[in-house]
C-alpha positions as CSV (number, residue, x, y, z in Angstrom):
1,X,0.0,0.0,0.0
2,X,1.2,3.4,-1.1
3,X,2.1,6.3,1.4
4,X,0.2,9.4,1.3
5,X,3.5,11.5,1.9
6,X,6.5,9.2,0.3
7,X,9.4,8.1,2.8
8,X,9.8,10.2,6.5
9,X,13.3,10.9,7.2
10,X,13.5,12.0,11.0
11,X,14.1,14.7,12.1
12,X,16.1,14.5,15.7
13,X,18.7,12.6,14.3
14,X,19.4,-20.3,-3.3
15,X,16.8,-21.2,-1.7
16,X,13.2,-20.8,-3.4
17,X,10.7,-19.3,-1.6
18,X,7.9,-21.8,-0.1
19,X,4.5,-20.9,-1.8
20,X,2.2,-23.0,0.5
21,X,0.2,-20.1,1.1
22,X,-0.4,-17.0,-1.4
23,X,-1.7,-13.4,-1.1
24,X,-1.7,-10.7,-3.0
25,X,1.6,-9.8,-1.4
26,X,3.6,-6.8,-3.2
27,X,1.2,-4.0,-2.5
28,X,-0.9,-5.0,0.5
29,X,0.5,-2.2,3.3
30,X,0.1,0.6,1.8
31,X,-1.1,3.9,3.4
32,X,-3.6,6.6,1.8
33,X,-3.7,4.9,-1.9
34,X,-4.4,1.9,-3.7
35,X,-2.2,-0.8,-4.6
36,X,-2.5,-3.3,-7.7
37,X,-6.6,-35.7,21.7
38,X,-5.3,-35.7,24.6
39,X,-2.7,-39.4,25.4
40,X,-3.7,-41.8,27.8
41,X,-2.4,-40.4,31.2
42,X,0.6,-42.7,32.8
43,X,0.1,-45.3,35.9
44,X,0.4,-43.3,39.3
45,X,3.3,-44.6,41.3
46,X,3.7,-44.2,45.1
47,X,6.5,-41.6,45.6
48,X,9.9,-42.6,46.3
49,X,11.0,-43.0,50.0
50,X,13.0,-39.6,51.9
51,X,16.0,-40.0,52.8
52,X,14.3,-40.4,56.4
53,X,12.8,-43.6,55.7
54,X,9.4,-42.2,54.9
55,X,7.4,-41.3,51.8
56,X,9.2,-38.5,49.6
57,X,6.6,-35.5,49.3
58,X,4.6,-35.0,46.3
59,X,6.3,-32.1,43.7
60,X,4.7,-29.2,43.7
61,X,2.0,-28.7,40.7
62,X,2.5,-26.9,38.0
63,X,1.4,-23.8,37.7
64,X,-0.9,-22.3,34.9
65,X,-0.7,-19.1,32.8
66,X,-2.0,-17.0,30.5
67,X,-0.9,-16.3,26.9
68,X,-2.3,-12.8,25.2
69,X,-1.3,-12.2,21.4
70,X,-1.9,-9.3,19.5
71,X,-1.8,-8.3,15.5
72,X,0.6,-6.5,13.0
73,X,2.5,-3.5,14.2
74,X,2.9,-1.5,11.1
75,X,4.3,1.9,11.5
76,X,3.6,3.8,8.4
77,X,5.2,7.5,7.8
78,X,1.9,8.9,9.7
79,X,3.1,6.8,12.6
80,X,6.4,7.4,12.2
81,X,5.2,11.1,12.5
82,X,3.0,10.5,15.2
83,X,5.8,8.9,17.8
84,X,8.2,11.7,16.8
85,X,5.2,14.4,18.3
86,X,4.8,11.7,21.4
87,X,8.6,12.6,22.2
88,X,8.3,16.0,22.0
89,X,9.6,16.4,18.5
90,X,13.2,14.8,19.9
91,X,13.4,11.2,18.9
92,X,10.4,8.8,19.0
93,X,8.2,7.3,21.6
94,X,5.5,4.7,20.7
95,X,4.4,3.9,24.8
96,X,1.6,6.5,24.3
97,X,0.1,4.8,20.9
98,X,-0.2,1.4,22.8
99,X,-1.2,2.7,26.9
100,X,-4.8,1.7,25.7
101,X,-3.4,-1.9,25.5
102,X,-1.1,-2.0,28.1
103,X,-3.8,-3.5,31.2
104,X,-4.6,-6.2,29.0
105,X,-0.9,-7.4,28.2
106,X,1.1,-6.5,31.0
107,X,-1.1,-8.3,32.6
108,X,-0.6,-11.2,31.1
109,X,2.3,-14.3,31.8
110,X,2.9,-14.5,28.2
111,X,2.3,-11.3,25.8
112,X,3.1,-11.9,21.5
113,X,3.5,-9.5,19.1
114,X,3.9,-9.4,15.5
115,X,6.6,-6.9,14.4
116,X,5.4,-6.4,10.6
117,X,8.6,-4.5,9.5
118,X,12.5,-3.7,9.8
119,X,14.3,-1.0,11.9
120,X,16.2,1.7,10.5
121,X,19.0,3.5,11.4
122,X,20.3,7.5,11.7
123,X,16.9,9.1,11.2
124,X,17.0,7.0,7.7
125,X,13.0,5.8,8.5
126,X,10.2,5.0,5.9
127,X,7.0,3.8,5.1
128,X,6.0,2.2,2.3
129,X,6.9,1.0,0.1
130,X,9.9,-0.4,1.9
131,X,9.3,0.3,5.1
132,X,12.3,1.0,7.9
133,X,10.6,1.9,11.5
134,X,12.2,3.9,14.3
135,X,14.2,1.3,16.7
136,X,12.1,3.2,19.5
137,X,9.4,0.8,18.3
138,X,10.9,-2.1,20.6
139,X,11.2,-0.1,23.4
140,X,7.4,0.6,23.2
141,X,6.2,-3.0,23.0
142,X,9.1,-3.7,25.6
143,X,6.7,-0.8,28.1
144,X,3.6,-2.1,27.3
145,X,4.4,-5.7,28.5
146,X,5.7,-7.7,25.3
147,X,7.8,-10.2,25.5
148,X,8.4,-11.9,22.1
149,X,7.3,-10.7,18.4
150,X,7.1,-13.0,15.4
151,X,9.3,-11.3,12.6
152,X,8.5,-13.1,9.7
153,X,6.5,-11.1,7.1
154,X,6.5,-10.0,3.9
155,X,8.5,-6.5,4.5
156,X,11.4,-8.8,6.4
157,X,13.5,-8.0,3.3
158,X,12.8,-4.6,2.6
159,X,16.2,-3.5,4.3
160,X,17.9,-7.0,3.5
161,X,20.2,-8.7,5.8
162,X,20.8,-5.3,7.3
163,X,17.8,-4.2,8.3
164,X,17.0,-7.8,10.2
165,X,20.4,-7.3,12.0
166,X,19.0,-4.2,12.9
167,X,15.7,-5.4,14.4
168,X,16.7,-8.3,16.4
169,X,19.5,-6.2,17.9
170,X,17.1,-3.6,18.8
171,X,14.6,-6.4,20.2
172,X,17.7,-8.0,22.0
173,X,18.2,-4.4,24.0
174,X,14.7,-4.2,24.5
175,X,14.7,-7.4,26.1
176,X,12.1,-8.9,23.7
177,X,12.4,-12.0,22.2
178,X,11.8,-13.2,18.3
179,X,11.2,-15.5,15.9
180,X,10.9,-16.0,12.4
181,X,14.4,-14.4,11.6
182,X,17.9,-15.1,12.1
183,X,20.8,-13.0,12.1
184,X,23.3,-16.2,11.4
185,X,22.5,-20.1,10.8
186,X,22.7,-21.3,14.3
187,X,19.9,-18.4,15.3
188,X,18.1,-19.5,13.3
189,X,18.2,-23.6,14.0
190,X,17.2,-22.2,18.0
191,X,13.8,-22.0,19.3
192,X,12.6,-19.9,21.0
193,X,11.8,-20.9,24.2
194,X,10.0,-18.5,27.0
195,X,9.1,-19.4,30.3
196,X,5.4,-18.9,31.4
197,X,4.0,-20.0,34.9
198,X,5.1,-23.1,34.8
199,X,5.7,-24.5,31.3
200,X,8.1,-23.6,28.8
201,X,6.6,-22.0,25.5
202,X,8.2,-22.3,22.3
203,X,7.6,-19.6,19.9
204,X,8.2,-20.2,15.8
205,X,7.3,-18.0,13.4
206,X,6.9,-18.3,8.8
207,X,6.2,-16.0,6.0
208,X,4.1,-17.4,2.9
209,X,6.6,-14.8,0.9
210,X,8.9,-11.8,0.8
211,X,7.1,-9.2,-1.9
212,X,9.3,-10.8,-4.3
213,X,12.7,-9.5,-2.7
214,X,15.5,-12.7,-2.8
215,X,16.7,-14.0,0.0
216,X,20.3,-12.5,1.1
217,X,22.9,-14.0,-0.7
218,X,24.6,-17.2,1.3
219,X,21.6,-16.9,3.8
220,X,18.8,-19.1,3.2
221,X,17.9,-19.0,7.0
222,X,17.5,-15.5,7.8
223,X,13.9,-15.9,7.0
224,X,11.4,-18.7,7.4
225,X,8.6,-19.4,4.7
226,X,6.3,-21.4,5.1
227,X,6.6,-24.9,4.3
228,X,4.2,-27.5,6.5
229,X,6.8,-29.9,6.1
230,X,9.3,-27.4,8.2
231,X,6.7,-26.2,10.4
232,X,6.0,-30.0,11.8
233,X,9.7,-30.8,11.9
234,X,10.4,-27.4,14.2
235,X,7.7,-27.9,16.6
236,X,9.0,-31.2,16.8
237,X,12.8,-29.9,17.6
238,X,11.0,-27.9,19.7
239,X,9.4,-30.1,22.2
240,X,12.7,-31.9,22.0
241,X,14.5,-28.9,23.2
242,X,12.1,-28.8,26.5
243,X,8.7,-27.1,25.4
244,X,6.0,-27.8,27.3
245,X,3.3,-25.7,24.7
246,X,4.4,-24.8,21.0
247,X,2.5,-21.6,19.6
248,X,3.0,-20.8,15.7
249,X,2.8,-16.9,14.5
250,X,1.9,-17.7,10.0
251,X,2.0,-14.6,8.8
252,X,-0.3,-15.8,5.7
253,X,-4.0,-15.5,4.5
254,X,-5.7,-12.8,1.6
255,X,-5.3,-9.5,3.0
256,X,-8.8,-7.2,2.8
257,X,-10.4,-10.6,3.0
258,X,-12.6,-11.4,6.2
259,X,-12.4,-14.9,6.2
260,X,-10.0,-17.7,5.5
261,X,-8.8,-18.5,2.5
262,X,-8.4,-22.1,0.9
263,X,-4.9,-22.4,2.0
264,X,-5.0,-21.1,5.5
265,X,-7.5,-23.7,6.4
266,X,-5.7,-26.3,4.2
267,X,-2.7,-25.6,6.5
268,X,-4.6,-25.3,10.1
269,X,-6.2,-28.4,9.3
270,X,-2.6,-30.0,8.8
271,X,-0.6,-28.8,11.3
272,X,-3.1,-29.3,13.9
273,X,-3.7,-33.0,13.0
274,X,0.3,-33.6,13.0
275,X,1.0,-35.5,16.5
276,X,3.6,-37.9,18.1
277,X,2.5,-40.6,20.6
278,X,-1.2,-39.3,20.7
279,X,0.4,-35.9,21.5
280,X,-0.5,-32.9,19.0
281,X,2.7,-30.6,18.2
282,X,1.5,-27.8,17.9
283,X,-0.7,-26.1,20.8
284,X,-1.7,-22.9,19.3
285,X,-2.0,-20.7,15.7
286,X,-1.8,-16.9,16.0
287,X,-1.9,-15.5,13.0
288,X,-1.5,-12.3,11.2
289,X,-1.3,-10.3,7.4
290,X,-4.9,-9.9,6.2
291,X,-4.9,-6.0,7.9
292,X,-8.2,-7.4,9.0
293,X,-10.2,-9.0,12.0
294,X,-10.3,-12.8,11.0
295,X,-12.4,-15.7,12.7
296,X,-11.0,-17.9,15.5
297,X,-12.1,-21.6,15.0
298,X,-11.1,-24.6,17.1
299,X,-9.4,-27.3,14.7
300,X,-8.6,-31.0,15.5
301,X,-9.3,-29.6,19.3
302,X,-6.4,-26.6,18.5
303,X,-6.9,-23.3,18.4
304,X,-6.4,-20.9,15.5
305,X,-6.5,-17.6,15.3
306,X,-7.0,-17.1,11.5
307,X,-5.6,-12.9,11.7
308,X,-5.9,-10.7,13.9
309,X,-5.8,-7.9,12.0
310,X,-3.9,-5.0,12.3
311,X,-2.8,-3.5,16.2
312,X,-1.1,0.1,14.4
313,X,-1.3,1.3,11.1
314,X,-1.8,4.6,9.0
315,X,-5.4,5.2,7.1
316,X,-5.4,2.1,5.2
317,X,-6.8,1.8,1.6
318,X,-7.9,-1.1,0.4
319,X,-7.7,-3.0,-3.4
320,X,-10.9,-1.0,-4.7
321,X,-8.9,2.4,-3.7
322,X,-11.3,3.3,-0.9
323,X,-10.4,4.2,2.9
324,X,-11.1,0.8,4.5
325,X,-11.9,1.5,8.2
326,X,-11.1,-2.9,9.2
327,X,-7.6,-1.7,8.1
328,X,-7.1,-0.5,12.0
329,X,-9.7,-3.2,13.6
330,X,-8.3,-6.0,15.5
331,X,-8.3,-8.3,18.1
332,X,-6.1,-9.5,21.3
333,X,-6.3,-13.2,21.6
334,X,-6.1,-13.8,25.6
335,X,-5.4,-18.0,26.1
336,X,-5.2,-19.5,29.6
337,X,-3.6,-22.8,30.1
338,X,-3.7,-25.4,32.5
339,X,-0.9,-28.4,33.3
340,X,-1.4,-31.9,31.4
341,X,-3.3,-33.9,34.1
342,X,-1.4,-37.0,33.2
343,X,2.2,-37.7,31.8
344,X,2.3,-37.6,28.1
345,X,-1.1,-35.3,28.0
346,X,-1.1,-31.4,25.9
347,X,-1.4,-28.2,28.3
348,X,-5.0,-27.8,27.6
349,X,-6.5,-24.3,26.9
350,X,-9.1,-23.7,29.4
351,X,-10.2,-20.4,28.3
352,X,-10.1,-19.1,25.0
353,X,-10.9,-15.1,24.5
354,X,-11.0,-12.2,21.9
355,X,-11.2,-8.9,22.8
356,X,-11.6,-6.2,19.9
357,X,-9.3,-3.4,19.3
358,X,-9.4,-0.2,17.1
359,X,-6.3,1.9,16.1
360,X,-7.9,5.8,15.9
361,X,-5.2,7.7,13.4
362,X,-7.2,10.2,14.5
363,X,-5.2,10.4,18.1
364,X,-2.8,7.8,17.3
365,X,-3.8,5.6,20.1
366,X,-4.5,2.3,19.9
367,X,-8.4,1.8,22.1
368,X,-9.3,-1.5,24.0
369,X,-13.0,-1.2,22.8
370,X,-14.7,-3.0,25.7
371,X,-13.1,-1.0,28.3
372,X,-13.8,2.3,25.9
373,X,-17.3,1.1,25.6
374,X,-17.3,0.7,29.8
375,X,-16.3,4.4,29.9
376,X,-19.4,6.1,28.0
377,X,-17.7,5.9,24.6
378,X,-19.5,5.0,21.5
379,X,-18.2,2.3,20.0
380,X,-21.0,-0.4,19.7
381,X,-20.7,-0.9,16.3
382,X,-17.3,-1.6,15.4
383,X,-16.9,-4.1,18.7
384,X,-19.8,-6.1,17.4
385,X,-18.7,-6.4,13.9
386,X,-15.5,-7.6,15.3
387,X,-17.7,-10.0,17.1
388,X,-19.5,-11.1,14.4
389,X,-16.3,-11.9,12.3
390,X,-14.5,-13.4,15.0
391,X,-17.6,-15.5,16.4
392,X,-18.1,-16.3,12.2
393,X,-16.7,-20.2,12.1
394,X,-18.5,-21.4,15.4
395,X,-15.8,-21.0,17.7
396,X,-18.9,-19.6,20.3
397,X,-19.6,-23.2,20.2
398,X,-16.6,-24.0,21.6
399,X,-16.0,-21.8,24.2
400,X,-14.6,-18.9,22.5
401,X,-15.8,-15.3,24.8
402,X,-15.4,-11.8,24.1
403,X,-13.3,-10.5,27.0
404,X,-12.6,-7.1,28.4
């Protein structure tokens, strides 16, 4: 998507790329105009004798926790703008854009992002087409309670191997963690592995392309596409590596399109029928792209969260060269988890939630609608379309609620 203004400039300062999934890529973030079962559970054994003859006692239970995850974070030259007022006109300062957000994440054990583009450097910051965003970006989501950010996308490229140096260093500082791109080989052959109450959560991240930019040369790992193949085999390493709960962040889907396409539910289907011994390998799908609020549905007894739109972003326009207000609709996803209750057994999701959010350009504030709503403000409308499209694939059936 186009930028109203061109590119901001501050002012304080090989390997072939998976198609599994499709969009209409190139264009699709522009700003202001167009663009073309559960395993059996184990025998209970009596604990082992103490070392003072009598009965060991029982460990401790493992604790619970909550997982909230949150849409693209795509800080167009308005944005860009907009932090650079926040701080006063000297440097950048995205805490204020995301406050509305913060009670909700910080509150959480586990809080995901999705950090659409690359960093910049020396006041050298764009939109699009190839967007570079103020470094200051990590230390916003670092405030509001973050604590890792898929960065796999379509604009991973768009400063090459430089610019995702540039982003995980500035994540690294921040003390966020990442996934979906590597600044060497051995990065990228980690998981990433977070602790959360008392499990261990791996977080792995895929791009269905790059907006036709090649991969850097000699570095076919510094961004993962999406291949299903892959996807299994690394949530497989991962539970090998100590994860107690594997979440996925596809960055994939049609964008302006409110439900799933053919290929995201192809791929849900798949990876959440994959298992070993009775065990599913992947626990949760999060994902992003579309710039619009997508269902959540529960697959093969998984969660997925088909896209959840976009968290911050300019005015967006959409294919048919019209302002398109879903362009800055969204939705948190809020999980809570409780242990296996038998060896060999998933963490089971207990509670699955959605609660809709709105970025107003006008401000440049991102709004929890439901706790707007609860303060006299009039946004009915938008928070029940969000509703309606989230609800759309049955997942009321299953438990799915609308939180606050």
């Amino acid at each position: 998507m186009t930028e109203r203004t061109g590119s901001f400039r501050a002012r304080s300062t090989g390997a072939v790329l998976a198609a599994v999934l499709t969009a209409t890529a190139a264009a699709g973030c522009s700003e202001g105009q167009p663009a073309p079962a559960p395993g059996p559970a184990s025998e209970k054994k009596p604990p082992a004798p103490s070392a003072a003859g009598g009965p060991a006692p029982a460990p401790a239970p493992a604790e619970g926790f909550t997982l909230v995850a949150s849409g693209d974070v795509l800080p167009h030259a308005s944005i860009i703008r907009q932090a650079n007022a926040d701080a006063g006109g000297d440097g950048y300062d995205f805490r204020p854009m995301l406050a509305g957000v913060k009670p909700v994440v910080a509150k959480a054990d586990l809080a995901i992002c999705h950090m659409e583009t690359v960093y910049g450097a020396d006041g050298d910051y764009t939109g699009y087409p190839a967007f570079k965003s103020p470094p200051q970006v990590a230390d916003g989501l670092a405030a509001t309670g973050y604590d890792s950010c898929s960065t796999a996308s379509n604009h991973t490229l768009d400063a090459g191997a430089a610019g995702i140096r540039r982003t995980l260093d500035a994540l690294d500082k921040a003390g966020i963690a990442h996934a979906g791109s590597a600044r060497s080989a051995a990065e990228a052959k980690r998981p990433t592995i977070l602790k959360a109450g008392g499990a261990k959560v791996a977080h792995l991240a895929y791009s269905y392309g790059t907006n036709g930019y090649p991969l850097p040369k000699g570095q076919p790992w510094a961004l993962n596409l999406i291949d299903e193949k892959k996807i299994i085999a690394d949530a497989r390493a991962a539970r090998r590596a100590g994860a107690d709960v594997v979440v996925v962040s596809p960055h994939w889907g049609t964008e302006w399109q409110d439900q799933p396409d053919a290929r995201q539910l192809r791929l849900a289907k798949r990876l959440t029928a994959a298992q070993t011994r009775g065990r599913p390998d992947i626990d949760l799908i999060i994902g992003t792209h579309a710039h619009v609020p997508q269902p959540y549905e529960k697959v093969n007894g998984t969660w997925v969260i088909y896209g959840m739109g976009d968290q911050i972003a300019g005015d967006m326009i959409n294919y048919s060269g019209s302002h398109d207000p879903r362009g800055n609709q969204g939705t948190i996803g809020r999980f809570t988890f409780a242990p296996p209750k038998g060896q060999g057994d998933r963490w089971q999701v207990t509670k699955a939630e959605f609660i809709p959010q709105w970025f107003d350009t006008g401000d440049g504030r991102v709004v929890n609608l439901n706790a707007a709503i609860k303060r006299g403000a009039d946004f009915t409308d938008v928070r029940d379309r969000i509703r309606r499209i989230s609800l759309s694939r049955g997942a009321a059936e299953d438990g799915l609620l609308m939180g606050s």
